[in-house]
Every structure is written in C-alpha cells, then in structure tokens.
PDB file of N, CA, C and O in Angstrom:
ATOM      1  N   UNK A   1      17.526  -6.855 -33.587  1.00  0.00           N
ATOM      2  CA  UNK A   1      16.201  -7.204 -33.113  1.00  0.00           C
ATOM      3  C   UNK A   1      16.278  -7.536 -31.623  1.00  0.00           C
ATOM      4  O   UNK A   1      17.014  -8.465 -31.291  1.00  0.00           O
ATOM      5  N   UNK A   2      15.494  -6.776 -30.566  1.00  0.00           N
ATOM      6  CA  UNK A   2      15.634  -6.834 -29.509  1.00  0.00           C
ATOM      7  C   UNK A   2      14.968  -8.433 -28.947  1.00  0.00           C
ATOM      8  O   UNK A   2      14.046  -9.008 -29.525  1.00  0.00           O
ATOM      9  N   UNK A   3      15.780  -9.034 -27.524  1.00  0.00           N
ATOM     10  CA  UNK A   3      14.621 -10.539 -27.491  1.00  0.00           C
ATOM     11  C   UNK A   3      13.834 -10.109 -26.677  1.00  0.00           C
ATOM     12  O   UNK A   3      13.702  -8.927 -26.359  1.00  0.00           O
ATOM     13  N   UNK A   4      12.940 -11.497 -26.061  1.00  0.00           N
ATOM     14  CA  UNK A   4      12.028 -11.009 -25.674  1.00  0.00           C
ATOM     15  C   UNK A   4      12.504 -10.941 -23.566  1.00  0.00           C
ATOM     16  O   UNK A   4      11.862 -10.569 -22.583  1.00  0.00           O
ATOM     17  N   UNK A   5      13.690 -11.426 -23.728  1.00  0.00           N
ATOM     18  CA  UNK A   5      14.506 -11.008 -22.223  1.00  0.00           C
ATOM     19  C   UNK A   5      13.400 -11.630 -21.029  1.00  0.00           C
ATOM     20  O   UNK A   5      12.533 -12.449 -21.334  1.00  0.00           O
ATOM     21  N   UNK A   6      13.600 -11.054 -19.502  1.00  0.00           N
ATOM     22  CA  UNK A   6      12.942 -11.661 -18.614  1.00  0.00           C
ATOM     23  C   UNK A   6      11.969 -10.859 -18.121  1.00  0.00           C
ATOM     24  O   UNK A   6      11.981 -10.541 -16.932  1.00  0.00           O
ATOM     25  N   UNK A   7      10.896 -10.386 -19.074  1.00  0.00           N
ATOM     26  CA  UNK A   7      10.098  -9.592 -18.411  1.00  0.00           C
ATOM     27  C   UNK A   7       8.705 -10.462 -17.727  1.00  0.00           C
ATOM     28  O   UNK A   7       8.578 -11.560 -18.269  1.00  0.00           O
ATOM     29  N   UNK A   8       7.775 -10.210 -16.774  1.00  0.00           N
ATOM     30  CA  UNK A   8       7.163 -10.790 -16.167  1.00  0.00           C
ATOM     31  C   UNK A   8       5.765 -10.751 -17.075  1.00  0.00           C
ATOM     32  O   UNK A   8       5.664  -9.925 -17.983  1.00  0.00           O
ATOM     33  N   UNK A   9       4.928 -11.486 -16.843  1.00  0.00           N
ATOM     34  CA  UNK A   9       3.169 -11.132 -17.400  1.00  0.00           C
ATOM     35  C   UNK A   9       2.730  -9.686 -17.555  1.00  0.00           C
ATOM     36  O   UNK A   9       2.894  -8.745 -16.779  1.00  0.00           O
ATOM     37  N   UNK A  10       2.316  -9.717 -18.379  1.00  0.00           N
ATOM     38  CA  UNK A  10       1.426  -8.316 -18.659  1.00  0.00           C
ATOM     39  C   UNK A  10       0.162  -8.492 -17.604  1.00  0.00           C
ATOM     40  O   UNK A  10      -0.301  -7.383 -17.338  1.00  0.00           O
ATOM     41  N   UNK A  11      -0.601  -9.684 -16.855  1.00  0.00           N
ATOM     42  CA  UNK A  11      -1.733  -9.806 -16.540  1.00  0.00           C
ATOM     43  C   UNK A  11      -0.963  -9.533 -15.072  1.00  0.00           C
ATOM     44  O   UNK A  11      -1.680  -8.799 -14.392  1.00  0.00           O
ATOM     45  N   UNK A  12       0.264  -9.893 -14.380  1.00  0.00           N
ATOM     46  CA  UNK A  12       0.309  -9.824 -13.059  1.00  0.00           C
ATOM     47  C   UNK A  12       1.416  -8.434 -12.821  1.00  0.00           C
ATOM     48  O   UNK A  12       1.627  -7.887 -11.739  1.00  0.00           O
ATOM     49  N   UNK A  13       1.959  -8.106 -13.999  1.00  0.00           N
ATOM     50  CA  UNK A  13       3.011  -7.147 -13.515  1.00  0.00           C
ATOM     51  C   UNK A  13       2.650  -6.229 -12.624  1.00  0.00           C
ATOM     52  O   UNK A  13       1.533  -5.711 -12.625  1.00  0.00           O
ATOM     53  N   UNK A  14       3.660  -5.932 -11.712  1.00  0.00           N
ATOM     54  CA  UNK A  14       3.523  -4.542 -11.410  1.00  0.00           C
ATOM     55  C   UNK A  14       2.094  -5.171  -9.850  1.00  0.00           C
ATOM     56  O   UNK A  14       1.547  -4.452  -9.014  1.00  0.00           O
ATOM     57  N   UNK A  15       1.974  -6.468 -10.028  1.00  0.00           N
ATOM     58  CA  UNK A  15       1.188  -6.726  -8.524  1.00  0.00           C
ATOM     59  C   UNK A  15       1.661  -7.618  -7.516  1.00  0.00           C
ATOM     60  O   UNK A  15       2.241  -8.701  -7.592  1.00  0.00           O
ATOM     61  N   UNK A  16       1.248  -6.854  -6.462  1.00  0.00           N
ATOM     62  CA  UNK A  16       2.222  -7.711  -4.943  1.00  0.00           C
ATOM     63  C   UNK A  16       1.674  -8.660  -4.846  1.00  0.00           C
ATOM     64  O   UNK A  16       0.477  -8.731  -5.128  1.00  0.00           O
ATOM     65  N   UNK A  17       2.580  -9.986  -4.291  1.00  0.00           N
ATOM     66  CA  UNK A  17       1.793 -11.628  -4.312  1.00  0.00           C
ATOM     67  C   UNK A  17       0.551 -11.532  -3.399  1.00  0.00           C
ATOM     68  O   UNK A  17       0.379 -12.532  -2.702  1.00  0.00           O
ATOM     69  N   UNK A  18      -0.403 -10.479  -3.249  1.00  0.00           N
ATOM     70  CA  UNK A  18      -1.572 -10.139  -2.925  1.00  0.00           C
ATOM     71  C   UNK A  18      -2.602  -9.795  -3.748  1.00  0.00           C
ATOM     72  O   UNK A  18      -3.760  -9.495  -3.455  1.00  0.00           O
ATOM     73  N   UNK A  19      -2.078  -9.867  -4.784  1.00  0.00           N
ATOM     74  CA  UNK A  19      -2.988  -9.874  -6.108  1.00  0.00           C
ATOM     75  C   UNK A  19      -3.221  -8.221  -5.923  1.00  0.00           C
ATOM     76  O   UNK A  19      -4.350  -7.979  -6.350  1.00  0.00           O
ATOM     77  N   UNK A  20      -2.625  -7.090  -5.483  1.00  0.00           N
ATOM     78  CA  UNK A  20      -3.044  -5.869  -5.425  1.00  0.00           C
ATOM     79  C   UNK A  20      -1.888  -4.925  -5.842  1.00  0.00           C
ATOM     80  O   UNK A  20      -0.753  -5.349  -5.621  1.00  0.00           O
ATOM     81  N   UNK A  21      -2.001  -3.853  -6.344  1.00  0.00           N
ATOM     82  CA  UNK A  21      -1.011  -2.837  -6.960  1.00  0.00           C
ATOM     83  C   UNK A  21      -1.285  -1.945  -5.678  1.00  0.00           C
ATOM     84  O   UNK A  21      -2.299  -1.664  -5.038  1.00  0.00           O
ATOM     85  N   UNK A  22       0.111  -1.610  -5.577  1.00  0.00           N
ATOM     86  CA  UNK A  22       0.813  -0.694  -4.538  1.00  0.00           C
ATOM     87  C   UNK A  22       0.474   0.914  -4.867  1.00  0.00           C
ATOM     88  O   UNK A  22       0.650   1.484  -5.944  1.00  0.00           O
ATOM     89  N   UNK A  23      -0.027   1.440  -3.713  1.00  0.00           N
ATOM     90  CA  UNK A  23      -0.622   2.839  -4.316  1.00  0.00           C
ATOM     91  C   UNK A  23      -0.024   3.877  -3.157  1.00  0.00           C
ATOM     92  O   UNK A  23      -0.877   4.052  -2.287  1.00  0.00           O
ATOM     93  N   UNK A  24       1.233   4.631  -2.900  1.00  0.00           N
ATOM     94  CA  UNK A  24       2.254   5.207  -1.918  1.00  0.00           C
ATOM     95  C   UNK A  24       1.013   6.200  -1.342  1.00  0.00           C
ATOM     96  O   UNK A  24      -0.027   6.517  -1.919  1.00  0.00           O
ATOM     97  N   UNK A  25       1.500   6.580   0.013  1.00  0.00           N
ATOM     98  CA  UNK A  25       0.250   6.919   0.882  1.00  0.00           C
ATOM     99  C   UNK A  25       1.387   8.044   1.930  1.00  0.00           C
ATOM    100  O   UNK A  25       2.449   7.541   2.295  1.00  0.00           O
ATOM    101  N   UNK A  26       1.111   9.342   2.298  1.00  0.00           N
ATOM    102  CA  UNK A  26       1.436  10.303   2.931  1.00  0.00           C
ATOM    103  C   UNK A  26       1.000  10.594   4.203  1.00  0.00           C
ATOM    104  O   UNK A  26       1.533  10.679   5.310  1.00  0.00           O
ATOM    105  N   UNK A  27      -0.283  10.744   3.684  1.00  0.00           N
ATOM    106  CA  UNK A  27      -1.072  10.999   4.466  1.00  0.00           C
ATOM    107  C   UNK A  27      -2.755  10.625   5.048  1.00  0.00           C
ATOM    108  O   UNK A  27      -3.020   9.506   4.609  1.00  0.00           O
ATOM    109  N   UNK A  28      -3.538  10.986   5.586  1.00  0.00           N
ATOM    110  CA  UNK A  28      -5.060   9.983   5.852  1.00  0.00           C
ATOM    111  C   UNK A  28      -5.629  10.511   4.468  1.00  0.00           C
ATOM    112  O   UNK A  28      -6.114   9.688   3.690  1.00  0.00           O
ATOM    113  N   UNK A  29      -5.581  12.037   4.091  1.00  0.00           N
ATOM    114  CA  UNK A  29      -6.087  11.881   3.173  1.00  0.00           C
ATOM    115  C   UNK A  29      -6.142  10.804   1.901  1.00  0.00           C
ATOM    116  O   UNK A  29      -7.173  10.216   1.574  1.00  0.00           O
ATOM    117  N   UNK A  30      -5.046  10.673   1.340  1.00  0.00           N
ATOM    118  CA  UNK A  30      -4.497   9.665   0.432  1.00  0.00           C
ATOM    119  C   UNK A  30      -5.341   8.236   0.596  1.00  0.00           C
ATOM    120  O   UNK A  30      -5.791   7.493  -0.276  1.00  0.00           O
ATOM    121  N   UNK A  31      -5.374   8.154   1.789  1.00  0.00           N
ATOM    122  CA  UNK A  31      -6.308   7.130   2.349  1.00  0.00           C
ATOM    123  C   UNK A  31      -7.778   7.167   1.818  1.00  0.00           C
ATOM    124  O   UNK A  31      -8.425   6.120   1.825  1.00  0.00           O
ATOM    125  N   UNK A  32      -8.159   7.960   1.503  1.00  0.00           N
ATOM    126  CA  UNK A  32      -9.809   8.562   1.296  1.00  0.00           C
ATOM    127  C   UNK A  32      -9.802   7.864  -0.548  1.00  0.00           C
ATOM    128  O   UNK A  32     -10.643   7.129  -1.066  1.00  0.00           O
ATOM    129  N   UNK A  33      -8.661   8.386  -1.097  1.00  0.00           N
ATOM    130  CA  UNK A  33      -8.678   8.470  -2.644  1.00  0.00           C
ATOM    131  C   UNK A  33      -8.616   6.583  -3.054  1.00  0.00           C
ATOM    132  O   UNK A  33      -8.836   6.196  -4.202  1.00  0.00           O
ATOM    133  N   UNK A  34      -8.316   5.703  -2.015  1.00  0.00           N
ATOM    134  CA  UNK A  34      -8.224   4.134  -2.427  1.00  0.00           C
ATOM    135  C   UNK A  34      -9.529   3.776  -1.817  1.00  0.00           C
ATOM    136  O   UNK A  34      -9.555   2.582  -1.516  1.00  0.00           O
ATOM    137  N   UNK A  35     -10.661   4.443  -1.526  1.00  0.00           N
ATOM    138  CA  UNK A  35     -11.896   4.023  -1.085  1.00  0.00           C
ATOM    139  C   UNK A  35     -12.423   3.169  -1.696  1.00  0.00           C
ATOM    140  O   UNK A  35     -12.792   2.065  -1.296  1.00  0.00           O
ATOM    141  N   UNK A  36     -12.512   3.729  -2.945  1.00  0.00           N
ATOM    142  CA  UNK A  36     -13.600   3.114  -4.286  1.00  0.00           C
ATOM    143  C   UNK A  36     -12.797   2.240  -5.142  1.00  0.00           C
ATOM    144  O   UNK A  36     -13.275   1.619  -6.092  1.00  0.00           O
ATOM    145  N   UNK A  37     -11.829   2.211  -4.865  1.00  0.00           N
ATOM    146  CA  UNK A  37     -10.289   1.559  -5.471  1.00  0.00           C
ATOM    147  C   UNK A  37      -9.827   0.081  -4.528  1.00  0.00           C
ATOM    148  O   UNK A  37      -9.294  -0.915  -5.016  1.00  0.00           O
ATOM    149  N   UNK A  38     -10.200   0.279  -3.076  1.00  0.00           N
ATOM    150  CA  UNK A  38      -9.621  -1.053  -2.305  1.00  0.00           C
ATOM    151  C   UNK A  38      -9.702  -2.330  -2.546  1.00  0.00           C
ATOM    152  O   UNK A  38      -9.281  -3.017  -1.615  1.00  0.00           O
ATOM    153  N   UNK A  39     -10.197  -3.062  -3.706  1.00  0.00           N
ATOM    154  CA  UNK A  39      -9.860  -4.279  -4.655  1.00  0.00           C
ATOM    155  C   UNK A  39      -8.653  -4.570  -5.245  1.00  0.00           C
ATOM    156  O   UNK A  39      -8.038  -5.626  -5.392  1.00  0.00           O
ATOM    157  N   UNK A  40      -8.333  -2.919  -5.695  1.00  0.00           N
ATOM    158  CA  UNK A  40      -7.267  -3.367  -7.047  1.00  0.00           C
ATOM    159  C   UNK A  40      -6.039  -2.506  -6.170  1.00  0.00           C
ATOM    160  O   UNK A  40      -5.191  -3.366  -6.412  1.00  0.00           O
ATOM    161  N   UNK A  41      -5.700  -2.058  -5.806  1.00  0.00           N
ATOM    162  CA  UNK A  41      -4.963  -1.268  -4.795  1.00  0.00           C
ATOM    163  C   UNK A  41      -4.969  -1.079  -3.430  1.00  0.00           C
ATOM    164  O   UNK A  41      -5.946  -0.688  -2.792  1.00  0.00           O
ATOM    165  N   UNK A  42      -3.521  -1.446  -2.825  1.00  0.00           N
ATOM    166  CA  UNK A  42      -2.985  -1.426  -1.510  1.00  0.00           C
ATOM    167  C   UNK A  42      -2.410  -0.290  -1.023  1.00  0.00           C
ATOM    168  O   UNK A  42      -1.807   0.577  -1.655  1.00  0.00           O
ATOM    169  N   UNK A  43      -2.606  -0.344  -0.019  1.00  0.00           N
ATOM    170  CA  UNK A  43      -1.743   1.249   0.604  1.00  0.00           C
ATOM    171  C   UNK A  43      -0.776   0.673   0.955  1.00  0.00           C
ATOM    172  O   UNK A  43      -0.698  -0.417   1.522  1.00  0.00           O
ATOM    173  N   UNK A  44       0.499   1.789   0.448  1.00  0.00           N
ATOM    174  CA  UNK A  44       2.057   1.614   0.844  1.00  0.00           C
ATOM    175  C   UNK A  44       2.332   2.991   1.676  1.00  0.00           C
ATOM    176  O   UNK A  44       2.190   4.126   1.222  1.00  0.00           O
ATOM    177  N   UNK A  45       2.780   2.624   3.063  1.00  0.00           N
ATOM    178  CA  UNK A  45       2.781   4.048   3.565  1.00  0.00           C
ATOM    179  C   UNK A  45       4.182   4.205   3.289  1.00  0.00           C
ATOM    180  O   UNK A  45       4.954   3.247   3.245  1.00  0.00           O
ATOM    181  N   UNK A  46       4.606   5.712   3.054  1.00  0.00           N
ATOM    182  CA  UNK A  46       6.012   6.295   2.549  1.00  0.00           C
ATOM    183  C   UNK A  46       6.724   6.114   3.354  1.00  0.00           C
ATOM    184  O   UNK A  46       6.247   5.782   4.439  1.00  0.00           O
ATOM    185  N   UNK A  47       8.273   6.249   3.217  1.00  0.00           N
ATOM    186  CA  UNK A  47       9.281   5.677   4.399  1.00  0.00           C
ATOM    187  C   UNK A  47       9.603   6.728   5.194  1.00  0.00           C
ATOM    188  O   UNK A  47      10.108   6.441   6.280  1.00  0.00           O
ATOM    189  N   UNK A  48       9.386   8.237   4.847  1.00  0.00           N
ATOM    190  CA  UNK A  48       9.217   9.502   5.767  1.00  0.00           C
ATOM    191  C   UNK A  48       8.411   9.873   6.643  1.00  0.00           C
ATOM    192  O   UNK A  48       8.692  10.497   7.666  1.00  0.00           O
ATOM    193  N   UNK A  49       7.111   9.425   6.208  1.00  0.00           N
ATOM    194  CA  UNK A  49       5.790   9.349   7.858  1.00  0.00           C
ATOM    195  C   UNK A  49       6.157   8.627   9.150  1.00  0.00           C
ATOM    196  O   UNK A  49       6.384   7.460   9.466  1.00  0.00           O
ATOM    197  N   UNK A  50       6.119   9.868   9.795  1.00  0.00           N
ATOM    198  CA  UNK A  50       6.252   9.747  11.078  1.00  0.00           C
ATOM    199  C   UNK A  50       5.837   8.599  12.018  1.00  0.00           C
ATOM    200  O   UNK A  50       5.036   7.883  11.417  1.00  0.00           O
ATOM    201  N   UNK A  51       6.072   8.162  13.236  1.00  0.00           N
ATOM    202  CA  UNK A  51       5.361   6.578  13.496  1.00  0.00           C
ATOM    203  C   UNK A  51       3.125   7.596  14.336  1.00  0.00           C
ATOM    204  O   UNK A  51       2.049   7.022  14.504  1.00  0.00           O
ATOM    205  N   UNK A  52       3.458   8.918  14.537  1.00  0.00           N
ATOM    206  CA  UNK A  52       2.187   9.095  14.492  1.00  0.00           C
ATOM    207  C   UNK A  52       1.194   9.438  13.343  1.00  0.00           C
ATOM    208  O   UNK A  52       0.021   9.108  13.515  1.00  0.00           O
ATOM    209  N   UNK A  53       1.455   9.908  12.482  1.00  0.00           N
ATOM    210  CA  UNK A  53       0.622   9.549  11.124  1.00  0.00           C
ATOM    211  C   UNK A  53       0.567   8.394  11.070  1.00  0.00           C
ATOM    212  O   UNK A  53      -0.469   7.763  10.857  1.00  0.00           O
ATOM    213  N   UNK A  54       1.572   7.958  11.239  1.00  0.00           N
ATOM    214  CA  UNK A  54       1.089   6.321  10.757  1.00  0.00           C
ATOM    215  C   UNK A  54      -0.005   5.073  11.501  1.00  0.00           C
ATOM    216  O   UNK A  54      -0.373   3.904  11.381  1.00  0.00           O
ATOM    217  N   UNK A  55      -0.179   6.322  12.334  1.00  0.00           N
ATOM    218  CA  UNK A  55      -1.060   4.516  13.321  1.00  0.00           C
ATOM    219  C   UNK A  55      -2.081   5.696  13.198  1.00  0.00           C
ATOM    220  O   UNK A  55      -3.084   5.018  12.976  1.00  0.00           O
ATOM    221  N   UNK A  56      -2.534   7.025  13.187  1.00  0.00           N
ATOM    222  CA  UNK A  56      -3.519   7.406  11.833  1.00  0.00           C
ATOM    223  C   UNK A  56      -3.721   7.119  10.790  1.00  0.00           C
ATOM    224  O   UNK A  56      -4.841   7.216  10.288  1.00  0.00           O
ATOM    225  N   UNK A  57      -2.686   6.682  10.170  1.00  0.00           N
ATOM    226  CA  UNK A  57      -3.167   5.920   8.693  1.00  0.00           C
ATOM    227  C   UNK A  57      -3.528   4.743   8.771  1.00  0.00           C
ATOM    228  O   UNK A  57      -4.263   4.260   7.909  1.00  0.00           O
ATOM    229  N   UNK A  58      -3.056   3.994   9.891  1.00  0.00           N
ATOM    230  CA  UNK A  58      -3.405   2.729   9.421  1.00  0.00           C
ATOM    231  C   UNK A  58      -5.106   2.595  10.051  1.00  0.00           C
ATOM    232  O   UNK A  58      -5.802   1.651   9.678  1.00  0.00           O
ATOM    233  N   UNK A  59      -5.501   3.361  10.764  1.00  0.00           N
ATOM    234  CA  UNK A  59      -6.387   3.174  11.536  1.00  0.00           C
ATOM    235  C   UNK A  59      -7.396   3.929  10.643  1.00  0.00           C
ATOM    236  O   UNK A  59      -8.461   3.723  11.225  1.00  0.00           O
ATOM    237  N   UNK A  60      -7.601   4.510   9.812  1.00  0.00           N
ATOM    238  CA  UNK A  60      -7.934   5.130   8.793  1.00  0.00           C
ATOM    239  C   UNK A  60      -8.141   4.330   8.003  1.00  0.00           C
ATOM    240  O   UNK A  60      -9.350   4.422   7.793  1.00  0.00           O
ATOM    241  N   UNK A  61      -7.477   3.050   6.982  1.00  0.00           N
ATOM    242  CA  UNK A  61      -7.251   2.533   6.209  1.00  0.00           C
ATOM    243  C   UNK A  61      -8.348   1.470   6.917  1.00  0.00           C
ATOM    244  O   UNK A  61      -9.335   1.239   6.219  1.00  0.00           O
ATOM    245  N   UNK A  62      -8.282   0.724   8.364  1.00  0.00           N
ATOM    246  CA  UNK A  62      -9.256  -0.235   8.726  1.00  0.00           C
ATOM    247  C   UNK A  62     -10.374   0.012   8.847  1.00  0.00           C
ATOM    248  O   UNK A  62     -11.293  -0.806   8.892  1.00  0.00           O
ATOM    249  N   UNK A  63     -10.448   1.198   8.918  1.00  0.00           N
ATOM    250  CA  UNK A  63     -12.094   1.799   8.664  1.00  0.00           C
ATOM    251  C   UNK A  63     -12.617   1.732   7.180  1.00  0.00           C
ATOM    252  O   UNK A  63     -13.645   1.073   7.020  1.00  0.00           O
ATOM    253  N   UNK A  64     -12.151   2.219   6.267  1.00  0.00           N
ATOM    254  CA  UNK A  64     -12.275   2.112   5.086  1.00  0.00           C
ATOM    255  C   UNK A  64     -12.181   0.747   4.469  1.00  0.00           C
ATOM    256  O   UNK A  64     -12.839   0.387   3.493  1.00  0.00           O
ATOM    257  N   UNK A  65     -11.412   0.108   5.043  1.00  0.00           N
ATOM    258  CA  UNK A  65     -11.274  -1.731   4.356  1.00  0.00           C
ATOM    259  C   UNK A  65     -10.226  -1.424   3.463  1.00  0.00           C
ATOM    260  O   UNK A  65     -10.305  -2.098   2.436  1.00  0.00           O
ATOM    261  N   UNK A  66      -9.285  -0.655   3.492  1.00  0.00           N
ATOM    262  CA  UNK A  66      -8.451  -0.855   2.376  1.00  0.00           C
ATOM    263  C   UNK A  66      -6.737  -1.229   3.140  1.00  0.00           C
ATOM    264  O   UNK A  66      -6.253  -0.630   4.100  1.00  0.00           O
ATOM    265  N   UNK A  67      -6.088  -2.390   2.352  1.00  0.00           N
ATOM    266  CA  UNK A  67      -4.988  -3.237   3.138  1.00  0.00           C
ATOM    267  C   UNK A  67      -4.137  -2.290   2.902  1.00  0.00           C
ATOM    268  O   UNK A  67      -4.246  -1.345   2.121  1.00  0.00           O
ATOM    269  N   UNK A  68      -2.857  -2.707   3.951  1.00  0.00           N
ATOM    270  CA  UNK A  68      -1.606  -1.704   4.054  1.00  0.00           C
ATOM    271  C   UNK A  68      -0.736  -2.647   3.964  1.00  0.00           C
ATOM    272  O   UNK A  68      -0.982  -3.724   4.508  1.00  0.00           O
ATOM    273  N   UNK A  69       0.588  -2.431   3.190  1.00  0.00           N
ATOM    274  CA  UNK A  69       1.198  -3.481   3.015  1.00  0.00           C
ATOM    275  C   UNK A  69       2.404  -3.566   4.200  1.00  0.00           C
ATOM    276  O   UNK A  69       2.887  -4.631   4.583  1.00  0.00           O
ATOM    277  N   UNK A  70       2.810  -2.168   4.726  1.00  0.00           N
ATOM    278  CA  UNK A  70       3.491  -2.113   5.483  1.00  0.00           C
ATOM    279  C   UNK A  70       3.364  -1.363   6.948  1.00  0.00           C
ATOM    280  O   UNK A  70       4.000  -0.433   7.445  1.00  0.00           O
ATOM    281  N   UNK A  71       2.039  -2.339   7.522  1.00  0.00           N
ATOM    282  CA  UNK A  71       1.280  -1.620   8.935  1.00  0.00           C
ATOM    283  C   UNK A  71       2.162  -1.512  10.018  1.00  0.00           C
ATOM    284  O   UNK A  71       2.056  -0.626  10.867  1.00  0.00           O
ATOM    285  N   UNK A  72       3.221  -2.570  10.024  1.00  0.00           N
ATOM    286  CA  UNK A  72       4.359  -2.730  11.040  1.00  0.00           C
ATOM    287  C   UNK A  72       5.329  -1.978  11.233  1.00  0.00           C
ATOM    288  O   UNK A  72       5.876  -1.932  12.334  1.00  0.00           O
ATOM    289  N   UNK A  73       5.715  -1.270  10.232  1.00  0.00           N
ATOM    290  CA  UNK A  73       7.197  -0.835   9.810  1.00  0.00           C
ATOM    291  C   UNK A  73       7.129   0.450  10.455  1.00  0.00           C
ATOM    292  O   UNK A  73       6.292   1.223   9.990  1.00  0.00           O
ATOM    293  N   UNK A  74       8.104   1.005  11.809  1.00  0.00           N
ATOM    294  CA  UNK A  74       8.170   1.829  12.561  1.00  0.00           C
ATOM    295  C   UNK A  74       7.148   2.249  13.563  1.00  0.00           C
ATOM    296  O   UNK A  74       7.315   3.250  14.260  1.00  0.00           O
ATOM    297  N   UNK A  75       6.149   1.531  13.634  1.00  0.00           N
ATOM    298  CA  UNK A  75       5.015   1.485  14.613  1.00  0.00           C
ATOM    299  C   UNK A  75       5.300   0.862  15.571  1.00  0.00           C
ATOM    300  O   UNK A  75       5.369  -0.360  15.435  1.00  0.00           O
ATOM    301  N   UNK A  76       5.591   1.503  16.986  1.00  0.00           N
ATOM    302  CA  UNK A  76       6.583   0.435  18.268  1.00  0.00           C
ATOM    303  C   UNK A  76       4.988   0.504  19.390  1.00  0.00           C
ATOM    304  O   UNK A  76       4.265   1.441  19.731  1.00  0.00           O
ATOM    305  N   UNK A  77       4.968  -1.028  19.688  1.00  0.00           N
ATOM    306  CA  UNK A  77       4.144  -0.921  20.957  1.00  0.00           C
ATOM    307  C   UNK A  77       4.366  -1.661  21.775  1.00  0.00           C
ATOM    308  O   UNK A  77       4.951  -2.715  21.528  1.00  0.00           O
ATOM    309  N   UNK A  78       3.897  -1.272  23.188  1.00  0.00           N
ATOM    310  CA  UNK A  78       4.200  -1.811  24.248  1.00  0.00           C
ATOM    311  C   UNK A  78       4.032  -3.482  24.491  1.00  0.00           C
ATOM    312  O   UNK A  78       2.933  -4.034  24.452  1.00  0.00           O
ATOM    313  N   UNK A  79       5.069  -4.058  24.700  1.00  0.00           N
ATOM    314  CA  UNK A  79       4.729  -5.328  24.930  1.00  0.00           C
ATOM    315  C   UNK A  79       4.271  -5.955  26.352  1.00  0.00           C
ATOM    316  O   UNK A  79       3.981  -7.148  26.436  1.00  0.00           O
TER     317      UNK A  79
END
C-alpha cells in the first residue's frame, strides 16, 4: 500500500508563490493566447529567446496585463 509521501495541496499545486500557474512563452504570439487567461496564468519566457524577442515580449505582455515571471533574465540595459 503506497503512503501518502510529500506531495503538496491539490488546491495550490503546480502554482508560483504568486498565486499563478506558469504558462512557457516563445514568442508575442503566445502572448495573445494568456489574454483571457491573465488571472490564472503567468508568462514564463523560454530560456532560448533571444534578449530581442524578449523585450518584445515583455512589452507585449504589459500591454495586455498579463505578468512575466522572468522579465529580467537576459535583458541588459544601459545603466
């Protein structure tokens, strides 16, 4: 008989301490598809997009209102 081991809540699994589920993001389009979704889902941009897609995506994503969990990550600007 298997126990019941260390699995987490059924009500929070699987969500970032943002109360939002992670939804992997390519491209702006991808961006379009968490429109109607930006409550329950965050954009995770992929670790292969370039740093110019990416400040398209993110700039994409602030138009729409939908959060990015990782807006920083390879985006370099002038200080």
């Amino acid at each position: 008989m298997p126990s019941i081991g260390y699995g987490s809540n059924k009500k929070t699994r699987h969500l970032t301490p943002s109360g939002h589920k992670a939804f992997l993001v390519h491209n702006t389009r991808d961006v379009d598809l968490l429109l109607m979704h930006n409550k329950t889902f965050a954009a995770e941009i992929g670790h292969a997009v370039s740093s110019r897609k990416r400040i398209e995506i993110i700039a994409k994503a602030k138009d729409l209102g939908v959060k990015v969990t990782n807006p920083k990550a390879r985006v370099t600007t002038e200080a």
